[in-house]
SEFIPA-842209 format. One record per residue: residue in three letters; x, y, z of N, C-alpha, C, O in turn. Coordinates in steps of 0.05 Angstrom, whole numbers, padded with zeros to 5 digits, always signed. Example, Ala and Ser with C-alpha at 12.3 -4.5 7.8 and 13.67 -1.06 7.14 Angstrom:
// SEFIPA-842209
ALA+00264-00114+00156+00246-00090+00156+00264-00066+00156+00285-00066+00169 SER+00257-00045+00142+00273-00021+00143+00258+00001+00157+00268+00023+00161 
This chain:
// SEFIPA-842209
UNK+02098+01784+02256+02118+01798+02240+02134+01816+02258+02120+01829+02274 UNK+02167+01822+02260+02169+01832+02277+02174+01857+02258+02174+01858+02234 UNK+02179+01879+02282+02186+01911+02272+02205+01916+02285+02212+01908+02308 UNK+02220+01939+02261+02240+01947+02267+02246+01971+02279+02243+01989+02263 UNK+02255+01981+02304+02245+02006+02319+02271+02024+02318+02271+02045+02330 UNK+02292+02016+02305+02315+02029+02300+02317+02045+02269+02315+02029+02251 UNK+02319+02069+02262+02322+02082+02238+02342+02070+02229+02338+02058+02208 UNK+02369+02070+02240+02390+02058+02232+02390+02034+02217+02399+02033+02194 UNK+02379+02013+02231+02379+01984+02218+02360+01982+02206+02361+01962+02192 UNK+02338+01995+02204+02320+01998+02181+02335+02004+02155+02335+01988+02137 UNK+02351+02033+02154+02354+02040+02130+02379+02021+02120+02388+02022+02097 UNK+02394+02000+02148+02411+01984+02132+02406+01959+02124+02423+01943+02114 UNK+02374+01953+02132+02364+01932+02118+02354+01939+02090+02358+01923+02071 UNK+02336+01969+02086+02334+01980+02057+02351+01982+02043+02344+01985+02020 UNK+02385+01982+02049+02395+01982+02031+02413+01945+02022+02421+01932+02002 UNK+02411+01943+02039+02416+01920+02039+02400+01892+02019+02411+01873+02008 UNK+02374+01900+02020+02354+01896+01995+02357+01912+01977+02356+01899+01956 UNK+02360+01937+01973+02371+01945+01950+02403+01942+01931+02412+01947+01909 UNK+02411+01934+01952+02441+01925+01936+02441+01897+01922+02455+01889+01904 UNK+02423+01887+01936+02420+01862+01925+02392+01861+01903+02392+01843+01886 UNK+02372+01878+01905+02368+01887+01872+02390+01897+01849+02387+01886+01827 UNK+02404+01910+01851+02422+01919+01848+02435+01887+01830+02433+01883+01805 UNK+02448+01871+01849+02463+01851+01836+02443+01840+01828+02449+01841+01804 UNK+02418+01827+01828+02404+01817+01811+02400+01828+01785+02395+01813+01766 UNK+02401+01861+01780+02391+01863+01757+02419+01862+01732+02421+01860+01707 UNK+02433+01864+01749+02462+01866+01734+02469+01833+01727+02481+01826+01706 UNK+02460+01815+01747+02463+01784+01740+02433+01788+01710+02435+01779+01687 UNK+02420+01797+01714+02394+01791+01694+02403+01803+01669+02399+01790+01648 UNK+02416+01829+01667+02429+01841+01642+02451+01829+01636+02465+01833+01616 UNK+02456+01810+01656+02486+01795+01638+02476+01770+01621+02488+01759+01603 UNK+02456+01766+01630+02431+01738+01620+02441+01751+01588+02459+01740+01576 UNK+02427+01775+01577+02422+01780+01562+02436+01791+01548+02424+01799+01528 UNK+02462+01798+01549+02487+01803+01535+02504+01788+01546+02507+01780+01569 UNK+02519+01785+01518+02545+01756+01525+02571+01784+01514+02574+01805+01502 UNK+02586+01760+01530+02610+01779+01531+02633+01777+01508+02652+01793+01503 UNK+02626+01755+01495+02640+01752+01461+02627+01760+01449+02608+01750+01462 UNK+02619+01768+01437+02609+01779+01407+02625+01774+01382+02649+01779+01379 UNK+02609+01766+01364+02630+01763+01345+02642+01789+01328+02628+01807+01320 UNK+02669+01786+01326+02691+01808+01317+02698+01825+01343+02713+01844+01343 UNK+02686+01817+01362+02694+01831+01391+02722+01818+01397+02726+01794+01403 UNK+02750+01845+01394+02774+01845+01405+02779+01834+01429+02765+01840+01448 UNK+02796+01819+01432+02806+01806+01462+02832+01830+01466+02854+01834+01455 UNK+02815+01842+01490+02840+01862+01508+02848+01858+01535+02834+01852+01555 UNK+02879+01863+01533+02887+01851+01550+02885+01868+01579+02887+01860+01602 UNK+02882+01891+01570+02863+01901+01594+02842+01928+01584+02847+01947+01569 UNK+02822+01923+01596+02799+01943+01594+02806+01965+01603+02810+01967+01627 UNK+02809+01991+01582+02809+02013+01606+02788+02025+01625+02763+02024+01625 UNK+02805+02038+01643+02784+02046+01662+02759+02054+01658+02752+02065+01637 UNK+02738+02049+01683+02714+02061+01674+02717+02097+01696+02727+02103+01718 UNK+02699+02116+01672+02703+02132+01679+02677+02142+01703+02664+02123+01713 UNK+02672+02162+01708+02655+02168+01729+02620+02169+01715+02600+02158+01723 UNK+02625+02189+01685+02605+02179+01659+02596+02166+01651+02572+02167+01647 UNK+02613+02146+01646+02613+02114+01641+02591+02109+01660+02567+02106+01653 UNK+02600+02106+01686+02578+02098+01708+02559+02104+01702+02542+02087+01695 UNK+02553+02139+01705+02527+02144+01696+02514+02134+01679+02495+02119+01686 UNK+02517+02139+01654+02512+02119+01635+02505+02088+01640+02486+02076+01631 UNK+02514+02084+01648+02518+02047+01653+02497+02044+01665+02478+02031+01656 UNK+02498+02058+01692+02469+02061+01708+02444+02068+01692+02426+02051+01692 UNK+02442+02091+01677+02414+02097+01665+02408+02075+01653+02387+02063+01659 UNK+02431+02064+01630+02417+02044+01612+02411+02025+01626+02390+02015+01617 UNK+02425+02006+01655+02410+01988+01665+02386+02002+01674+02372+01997+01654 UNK+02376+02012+01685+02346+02028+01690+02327+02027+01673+02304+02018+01675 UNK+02343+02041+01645+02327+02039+01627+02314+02020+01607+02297+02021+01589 UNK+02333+01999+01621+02330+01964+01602+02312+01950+01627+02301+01929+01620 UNK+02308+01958+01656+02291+01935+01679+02268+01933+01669+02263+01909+01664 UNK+02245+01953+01661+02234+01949+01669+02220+01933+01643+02205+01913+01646 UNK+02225+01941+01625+02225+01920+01595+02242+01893+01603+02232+01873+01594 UNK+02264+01888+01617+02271+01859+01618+02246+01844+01645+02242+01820+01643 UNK+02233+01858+01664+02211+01848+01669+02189+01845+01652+02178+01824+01657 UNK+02180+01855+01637+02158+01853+01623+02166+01830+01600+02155+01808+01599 UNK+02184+01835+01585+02190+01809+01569+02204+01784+01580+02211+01767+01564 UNK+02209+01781+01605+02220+01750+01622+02185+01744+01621+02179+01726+01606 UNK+02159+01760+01636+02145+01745+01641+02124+01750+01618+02101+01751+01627 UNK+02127+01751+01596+02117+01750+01566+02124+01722+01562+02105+01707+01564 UNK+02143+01712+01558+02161+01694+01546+02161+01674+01572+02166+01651+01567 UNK+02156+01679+01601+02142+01649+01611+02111+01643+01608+02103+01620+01609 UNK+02096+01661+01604+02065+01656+01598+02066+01651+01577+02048+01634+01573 UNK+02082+01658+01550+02087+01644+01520+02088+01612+01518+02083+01598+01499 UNK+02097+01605+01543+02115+01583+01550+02094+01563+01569+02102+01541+01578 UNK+02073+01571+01574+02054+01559+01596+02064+01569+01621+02064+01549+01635 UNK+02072+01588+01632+02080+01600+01655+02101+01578+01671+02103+01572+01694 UNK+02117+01568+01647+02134+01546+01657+02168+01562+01678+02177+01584+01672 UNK+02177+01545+01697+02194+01562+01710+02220+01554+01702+02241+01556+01715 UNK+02213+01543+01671+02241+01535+01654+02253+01556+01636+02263+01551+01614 UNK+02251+01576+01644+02256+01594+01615+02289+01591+01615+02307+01593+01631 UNK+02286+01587+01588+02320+01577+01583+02339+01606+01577+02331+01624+01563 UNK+02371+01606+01593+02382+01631+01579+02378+01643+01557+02373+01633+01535 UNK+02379+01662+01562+02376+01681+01536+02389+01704+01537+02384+01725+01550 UNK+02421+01696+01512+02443+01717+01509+02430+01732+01484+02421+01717+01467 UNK+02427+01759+01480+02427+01776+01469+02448+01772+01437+02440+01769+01414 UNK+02470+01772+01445+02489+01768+01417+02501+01730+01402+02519+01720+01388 UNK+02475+01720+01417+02481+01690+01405+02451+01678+01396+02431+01671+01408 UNK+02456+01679+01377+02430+01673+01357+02415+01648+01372+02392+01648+01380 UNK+02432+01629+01373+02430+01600+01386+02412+01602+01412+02393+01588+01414 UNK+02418+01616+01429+02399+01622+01453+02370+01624+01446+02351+01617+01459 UNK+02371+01634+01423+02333+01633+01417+02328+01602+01407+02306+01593+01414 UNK+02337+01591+01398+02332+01572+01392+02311+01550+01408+02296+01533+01399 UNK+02316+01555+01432+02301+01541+01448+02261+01549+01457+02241+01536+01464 UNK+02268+01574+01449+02242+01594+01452+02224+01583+01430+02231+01582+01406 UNK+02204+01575+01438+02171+01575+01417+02167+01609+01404+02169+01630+01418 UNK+02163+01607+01376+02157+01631+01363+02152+01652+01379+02172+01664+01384 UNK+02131+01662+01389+02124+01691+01403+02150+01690+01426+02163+01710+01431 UNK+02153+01674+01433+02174+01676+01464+02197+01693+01444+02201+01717+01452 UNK+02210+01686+01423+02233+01689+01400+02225+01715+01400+02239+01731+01412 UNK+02208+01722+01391+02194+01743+01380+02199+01763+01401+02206+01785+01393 UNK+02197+01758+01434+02196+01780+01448+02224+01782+01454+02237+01803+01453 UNK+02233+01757+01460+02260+01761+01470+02282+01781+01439+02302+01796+01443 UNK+02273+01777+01420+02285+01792+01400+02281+01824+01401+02298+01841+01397 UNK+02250+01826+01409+02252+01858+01408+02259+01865+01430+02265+01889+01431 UNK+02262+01850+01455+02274+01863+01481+02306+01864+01472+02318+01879+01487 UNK+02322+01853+01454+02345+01856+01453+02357+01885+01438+02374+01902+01441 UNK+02331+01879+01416+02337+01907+01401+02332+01931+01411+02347+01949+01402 UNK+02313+01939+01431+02310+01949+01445+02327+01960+01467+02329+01985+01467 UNK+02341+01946+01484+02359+01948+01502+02382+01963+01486+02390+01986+01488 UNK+02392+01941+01468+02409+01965+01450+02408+01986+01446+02425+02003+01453 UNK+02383+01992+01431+02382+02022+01430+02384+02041+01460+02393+02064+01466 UNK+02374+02025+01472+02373+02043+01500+02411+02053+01518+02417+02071+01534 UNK+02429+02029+01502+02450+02024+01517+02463+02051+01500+02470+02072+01511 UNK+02466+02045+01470+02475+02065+01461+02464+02092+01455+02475+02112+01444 UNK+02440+02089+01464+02427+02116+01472+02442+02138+01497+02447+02162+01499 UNK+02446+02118+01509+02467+02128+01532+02490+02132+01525+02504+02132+01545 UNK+02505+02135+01503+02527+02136+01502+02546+02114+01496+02567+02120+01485 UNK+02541+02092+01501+02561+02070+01500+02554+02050+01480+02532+02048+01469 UNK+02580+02031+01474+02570+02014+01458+02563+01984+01473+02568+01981+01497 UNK+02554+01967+01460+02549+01942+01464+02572+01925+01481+02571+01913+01502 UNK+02588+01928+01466+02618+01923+01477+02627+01935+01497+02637+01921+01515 UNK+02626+01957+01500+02634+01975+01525+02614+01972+01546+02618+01984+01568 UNK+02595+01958+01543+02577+01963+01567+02579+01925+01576+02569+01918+01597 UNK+02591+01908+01559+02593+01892+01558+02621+01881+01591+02625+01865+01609 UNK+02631+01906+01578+02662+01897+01586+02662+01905+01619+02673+01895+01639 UNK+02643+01933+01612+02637+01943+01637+02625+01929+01662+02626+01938+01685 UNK+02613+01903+01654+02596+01888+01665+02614+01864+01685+02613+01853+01707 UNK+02629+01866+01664+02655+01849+01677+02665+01855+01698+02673+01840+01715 UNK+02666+01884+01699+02688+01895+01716+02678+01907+01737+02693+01913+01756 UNK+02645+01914+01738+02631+01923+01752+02624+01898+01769+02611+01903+01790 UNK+02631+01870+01764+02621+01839+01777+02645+01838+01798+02640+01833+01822 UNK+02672+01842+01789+02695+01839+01799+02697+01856+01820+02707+01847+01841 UNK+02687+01890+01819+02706+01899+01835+02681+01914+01855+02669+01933+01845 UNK+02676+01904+01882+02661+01925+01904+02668+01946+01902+02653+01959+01916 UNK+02691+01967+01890+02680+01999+01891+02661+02002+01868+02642+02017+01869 UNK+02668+01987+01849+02653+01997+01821+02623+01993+01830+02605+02007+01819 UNK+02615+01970+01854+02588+01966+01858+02583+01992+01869+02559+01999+01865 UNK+02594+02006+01878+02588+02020+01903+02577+02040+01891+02554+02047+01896 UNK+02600+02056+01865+02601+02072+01854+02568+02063+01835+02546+02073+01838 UNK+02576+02046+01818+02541+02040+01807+02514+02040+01828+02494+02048+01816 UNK+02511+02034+01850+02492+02029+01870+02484+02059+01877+02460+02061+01873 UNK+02501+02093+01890+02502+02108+01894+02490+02123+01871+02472+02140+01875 UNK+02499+02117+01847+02489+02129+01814+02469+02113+01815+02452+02130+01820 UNK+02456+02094+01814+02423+02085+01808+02405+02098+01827+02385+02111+01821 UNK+02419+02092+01858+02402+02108+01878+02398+02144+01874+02379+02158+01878 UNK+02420+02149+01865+02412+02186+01855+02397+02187+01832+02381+02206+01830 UNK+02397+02173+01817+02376+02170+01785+02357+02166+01794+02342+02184+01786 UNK+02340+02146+01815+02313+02133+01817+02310+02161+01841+02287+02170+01843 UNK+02332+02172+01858+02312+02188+01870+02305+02224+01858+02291+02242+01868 UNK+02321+02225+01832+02312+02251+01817+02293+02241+01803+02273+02254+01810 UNK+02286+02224+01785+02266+02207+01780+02237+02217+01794+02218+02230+01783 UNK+02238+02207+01823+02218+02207+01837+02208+02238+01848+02186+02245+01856 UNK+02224+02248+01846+02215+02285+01844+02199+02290+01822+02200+02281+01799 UNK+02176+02315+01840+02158+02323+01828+02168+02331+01798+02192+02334+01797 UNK+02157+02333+01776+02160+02349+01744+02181+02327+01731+02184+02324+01707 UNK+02195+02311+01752+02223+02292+01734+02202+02280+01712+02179+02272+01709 UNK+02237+02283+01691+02233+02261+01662+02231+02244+01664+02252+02233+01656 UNK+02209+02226+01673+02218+02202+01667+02215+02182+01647+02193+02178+01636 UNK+02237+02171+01642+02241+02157+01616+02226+02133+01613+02224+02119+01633 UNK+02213+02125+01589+02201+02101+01594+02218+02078+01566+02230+02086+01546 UNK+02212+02055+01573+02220+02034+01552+02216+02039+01527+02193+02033+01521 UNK+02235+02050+01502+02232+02060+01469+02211+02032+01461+02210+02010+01472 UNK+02198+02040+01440+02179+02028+01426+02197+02030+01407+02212+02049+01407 UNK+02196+02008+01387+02216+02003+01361+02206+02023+01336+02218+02023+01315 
């Protein structure tokens, strides 16, 4: 195994794995919200996201990981620990369809769940929806979200911090 004897390229390989957590979990919360919804307005442009927004955006992805790990691997052991687990959008009924009962079952309360967590934070479904879009499109917005998760998870990790755990329904 080799090692790395530079601080520098250490901490730009740590982040470098973390940015790319980062886009994975934002590809995994897009799994699970779709970006139509029904009665959801077509705008011809989204307004800006604000600095809040971010924040927000950030906590609730945080606050939806570690429940979307626990119910992805609920719902493949539901499944015979199969490495087929089929999409699963949040606002399209049809996506469960494919799920055996208990899999339905989790993937439903992880949706309802997340919700509450999103608009717990302030935002709606739609707005965090839209946000998602725009946060895919544009490298500052990553930047800006990546800098806000990394300040959340490291007040988090201080002694007495709140930390929040996944709402129970």
């Amino acid at each position: 195994m080799l090692k790395l004897h530079y601080p520098l390229l250490k901490q730009r390989n740590a982040r470098m794995l973390r940015q790319s957590l980062i886009v994975s979990s934002l590809t995994a919360v897009t799994i699970f919200f779709s970006t139509f919804t029904p009665g959801t307005k077509a705008y011809a442009q989204n307004p800006p996201i604000s600095g809040t927004e971010i924040v927000n955006y950030a906590k609730s992805v945080l606050g939806m990981e570690a429940g979307r790990q626990i119910a992805f691997d609920e719902i493949k052991k539901s499944m015979g620990n199969s490495d087929n687990v089929p999409k699963i959008v949040c606002n399209d009924p049809n996506s469960f369809n494919a799920l055996p009962g208990r899999a339905k079952n989790i993937a439903i309360d992880y949706c309802n769940r997340s919700q509450k967590i999103v608009e717990s934070n302030g935002l709606s479904i739609d707005r965090f929806n839209e946000m998602t879009l725009e946060i895919q499109k544009s490298e500052g917005l990553q930047q800006q979200l990546y800098n806000e998760l990394i300040k959340i998870q490291q007040q988090q990790q201080q002694p007495g911090a709140n930390k929040r755990n996944f709402p129970k329904n």
